[in-house]
C-alpha positions as CSV (number, residue, x, y, z in Angstrom):
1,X,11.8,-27.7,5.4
2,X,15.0,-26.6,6.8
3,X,15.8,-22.6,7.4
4,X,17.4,-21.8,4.3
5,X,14.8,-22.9,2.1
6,X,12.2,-21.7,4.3
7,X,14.4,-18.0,3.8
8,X,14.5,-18.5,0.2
9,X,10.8,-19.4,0.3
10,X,9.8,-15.8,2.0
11,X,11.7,-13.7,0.0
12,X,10.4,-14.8,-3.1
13,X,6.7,-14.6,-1.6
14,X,7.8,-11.0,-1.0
15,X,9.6,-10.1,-4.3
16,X,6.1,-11.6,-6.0
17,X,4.2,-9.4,-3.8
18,X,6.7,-6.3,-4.5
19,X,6.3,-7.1,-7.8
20,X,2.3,-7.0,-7.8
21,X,2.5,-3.6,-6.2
22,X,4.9,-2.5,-9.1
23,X,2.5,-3.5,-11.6
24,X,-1.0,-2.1,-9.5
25,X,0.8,0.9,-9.4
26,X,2.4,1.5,-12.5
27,X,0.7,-0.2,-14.9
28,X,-3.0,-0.6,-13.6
29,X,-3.4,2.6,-12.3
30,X,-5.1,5.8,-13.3
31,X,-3.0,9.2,-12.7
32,X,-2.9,12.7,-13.5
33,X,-1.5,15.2,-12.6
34,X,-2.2,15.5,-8.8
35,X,-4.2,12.6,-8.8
36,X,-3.5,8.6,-8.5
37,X,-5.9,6.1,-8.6
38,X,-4.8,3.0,-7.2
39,X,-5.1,-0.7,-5.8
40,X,-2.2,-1.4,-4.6
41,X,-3.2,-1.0,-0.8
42,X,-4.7,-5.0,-1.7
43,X,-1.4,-5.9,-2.1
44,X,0.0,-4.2,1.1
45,X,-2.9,-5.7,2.9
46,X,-2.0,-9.3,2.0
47,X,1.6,-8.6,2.3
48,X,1.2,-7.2,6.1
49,X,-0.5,-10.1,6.9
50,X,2.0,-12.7,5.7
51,X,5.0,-10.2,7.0
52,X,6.3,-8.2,9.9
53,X,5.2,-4.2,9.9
54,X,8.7,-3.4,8.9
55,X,9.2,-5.9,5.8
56,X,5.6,-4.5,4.5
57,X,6.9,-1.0,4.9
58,X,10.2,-2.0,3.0
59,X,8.3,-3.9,0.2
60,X,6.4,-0.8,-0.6
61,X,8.5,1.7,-0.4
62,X,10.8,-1.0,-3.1
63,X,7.8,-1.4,-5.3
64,X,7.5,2.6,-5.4
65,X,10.8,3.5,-6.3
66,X,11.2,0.3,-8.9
67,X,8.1,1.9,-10.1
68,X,9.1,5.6,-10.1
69,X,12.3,4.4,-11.9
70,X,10.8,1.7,-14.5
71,X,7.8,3.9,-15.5
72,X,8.4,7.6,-14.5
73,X,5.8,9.8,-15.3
74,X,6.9,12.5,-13.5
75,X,9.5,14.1,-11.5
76,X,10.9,11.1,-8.6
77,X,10.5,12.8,-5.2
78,X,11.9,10.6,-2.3
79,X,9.0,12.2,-0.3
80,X,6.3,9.5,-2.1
81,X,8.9,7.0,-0.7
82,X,8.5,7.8,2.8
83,X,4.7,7.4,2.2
84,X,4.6,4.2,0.9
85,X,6.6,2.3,3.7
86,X,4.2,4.5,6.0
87,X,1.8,2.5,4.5
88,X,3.3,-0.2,4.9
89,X,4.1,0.1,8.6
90,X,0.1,1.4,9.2
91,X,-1.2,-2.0,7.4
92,X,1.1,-3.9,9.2
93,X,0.3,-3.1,12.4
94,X,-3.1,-2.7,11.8
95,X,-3.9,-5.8,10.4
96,X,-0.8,-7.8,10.7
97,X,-1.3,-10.2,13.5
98,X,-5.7,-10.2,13.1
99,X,-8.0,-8.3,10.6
100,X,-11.2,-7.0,12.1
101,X,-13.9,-5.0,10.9
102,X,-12.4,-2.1,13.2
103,X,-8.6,-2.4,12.3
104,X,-9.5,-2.5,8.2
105,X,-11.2,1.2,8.5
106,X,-8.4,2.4,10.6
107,X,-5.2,1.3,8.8
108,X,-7.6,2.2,5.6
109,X,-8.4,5.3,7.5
110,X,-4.5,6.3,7.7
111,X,-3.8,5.4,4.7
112,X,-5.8,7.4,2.5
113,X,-6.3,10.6,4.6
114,X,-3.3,10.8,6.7
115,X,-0.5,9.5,4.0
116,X,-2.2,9.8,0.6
117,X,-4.2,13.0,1.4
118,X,-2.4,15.4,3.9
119,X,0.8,13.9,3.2
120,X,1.7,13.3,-0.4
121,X,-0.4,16.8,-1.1
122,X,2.9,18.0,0.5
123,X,5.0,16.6,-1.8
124,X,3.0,17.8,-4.7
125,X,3.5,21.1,-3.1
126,X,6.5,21.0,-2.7
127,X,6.8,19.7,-6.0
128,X,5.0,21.8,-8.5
129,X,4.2,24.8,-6.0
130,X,0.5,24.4,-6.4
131,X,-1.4,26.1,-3.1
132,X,-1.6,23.5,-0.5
133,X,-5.2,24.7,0.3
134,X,-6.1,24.0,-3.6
135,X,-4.7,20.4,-3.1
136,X,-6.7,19.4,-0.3
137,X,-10.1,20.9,-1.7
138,X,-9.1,19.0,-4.8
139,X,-8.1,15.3,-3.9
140,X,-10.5,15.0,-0.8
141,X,-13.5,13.5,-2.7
142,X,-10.9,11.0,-4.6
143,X,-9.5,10.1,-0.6
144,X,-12.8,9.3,0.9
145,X,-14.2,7.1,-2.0
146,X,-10.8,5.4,-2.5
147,X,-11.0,5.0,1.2
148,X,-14.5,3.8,1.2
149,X,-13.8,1.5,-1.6
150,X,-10.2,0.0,0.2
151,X,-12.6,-1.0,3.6
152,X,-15.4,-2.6,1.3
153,X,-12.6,-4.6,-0.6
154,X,-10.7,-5.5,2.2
155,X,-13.6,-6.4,4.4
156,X,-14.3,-9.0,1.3
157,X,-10.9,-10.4,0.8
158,X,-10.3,-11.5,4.5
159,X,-13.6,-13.2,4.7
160,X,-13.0,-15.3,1.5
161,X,-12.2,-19.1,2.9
162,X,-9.8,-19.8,0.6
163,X,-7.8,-16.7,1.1
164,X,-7.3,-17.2,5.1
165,X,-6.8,-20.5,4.6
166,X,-3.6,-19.9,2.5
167,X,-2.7,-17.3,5.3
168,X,-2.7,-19.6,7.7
169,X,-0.9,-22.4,5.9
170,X,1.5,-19.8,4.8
171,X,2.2,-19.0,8.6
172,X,2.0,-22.7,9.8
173,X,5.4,-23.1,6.9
């Protein structure tokens, strides 16, 4: 396969896997008011392993803005932008080269308490004023079972046959 299809190949991988994140986020998700339940860290998980750190980081923070402007639900802060392609970066070099036991609860680890928790309660702070202090009390139990839940799922995907399999061929392309 020469270079240009190859390109043409990734990129469409990507916008698929932009697009799933859209959708995970948007569409199959639960949120309230300061609250978000989502699944979309499967997503950035699969897509940091297929991509480089910075390409993960760029797809999310895409698939958050495409979703913040196709099905806004509240006020867009650029703040929840920055998060997402932190996320994306964190996955990526966690996981991006190998996935082990101990990389899964750290990238998981930073995901949910240092970008989710501590760092989009800011921008709800910011946002609607509400006490900082009040945040945190609030969303920590939905942090560490989302958090619990994202290392058990992950953990599951990556030792499915099938799925590192397709990684591999994917990276052998």
């Amino acid at each position: 396969m020469d270079a240009s299809k190859s390109r043409v190949r990734e990129l469409a991988l990507l916008g698929l896997l932009t697009a799933l994140q859209v959708i995970l986020g948007n569409m199959l998700s639960l949120q309230f008011y300061t609250h978000k339940i989502v699944f979309t860290f499967v997503v950035v998980a699969l897509t940091a392993r297929l991509f480089t750190p910075l390409a993960t980081g760029l797809s999310g923070a895409l698939a958050g803005f495409l979703g913040m402007i196709l099905f806004p639900k509240f006020a867009f802060f650029p703040g929840f932008l920055l998060t997402y392609f932190c996320v994306g970066l964190v996955f990526g070099h966690c996981i991006g080269q190998k996935v082990t036991f101990p990389r899964i609860v750290l990238a998981s680890f930073l995901t949910f308490f240092g970008f989710y928790y501590l760092m989009n309660s800011c921008w709800l702070h910011i946002m609607y004023g509400i006490s900082y202090k009040v945040l945190l009390v609030t969303r920590l139990p939905q942090e560490i079972i989302m958090f619990v839940v994202a290392v058990v799922l992950l953990s599951i995907m990556f030792r499915i046959p099938v799925v590192n399999q397709l990684i591999e061929r994917y990276h052998k392309k």
